[in-house]
N, C-alpha and C positions, 0 to 999 in steps of 0.2 A: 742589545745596547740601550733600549728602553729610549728610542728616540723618536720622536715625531715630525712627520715630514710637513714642511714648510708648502703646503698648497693652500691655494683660493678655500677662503672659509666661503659656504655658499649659502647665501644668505636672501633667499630667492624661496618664499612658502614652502620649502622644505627643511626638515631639519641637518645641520652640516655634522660632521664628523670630527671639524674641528670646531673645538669649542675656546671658551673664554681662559681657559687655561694655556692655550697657546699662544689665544691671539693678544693679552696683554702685555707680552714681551716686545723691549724694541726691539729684540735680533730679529721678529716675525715681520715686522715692516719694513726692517733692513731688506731680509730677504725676498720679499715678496716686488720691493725695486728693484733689483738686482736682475732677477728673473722677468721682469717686463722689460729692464734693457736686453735678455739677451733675445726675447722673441722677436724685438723691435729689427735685432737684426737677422734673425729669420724671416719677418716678415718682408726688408728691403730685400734679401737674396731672392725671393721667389717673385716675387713683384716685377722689381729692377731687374735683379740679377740675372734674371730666365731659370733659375733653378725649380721652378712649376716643375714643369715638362723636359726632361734633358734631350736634346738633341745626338746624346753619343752613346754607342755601347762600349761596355767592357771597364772593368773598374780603374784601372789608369788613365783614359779619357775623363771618365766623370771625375774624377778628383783632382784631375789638372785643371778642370771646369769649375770645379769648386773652391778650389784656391783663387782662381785667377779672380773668381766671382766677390770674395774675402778680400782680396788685393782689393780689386775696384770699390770696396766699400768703406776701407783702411783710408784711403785716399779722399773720399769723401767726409769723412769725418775729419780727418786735416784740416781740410778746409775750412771746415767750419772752426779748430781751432786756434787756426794761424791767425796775426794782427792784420786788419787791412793793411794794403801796402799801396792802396792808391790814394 
């Protein structure tokens, strides 16, 4: 498909892989926010959420854990979008 994937150009004394031919496009920095919102919320799930370390075996426990963890984080972003009401 001759597509190039949308990762961190790394720009740290080595040389990247991705270069100036991808990264001057704005769909690269679309993407590249897109992908920091979604670790932001990987990173509240394991933080907050307890999904570190799972407390359950068996995969229908952990995925009701996981949802429930998505719920509680659904709900915090709410909040933040709802108008004060006091």
């Amino acid at each position: 498909m001759n597509a190039t994937p949308h990762v961190t150009q790394n720009t740290n004394r080595r040389s990247s892989a991705i270069d100036g031919r991808t990264t001057r496009h704005a769909g690269y920095r679309l993407s590249l926010s897109c992908r920091a919102r979604i670790e932001e919320i990987y990173g509240w799930l394991k933080t907050v959420g307890g999904q570190r370390k799972t407390l359950y075996r068996g995969e229908e426990l952990v995925g009701w854990m996981f949802e429930l963890s998505l719920a509680a984080y659904n709900l915090v972003r709410m909040r933040k979008l709802a108008p004060d009401l006091a």
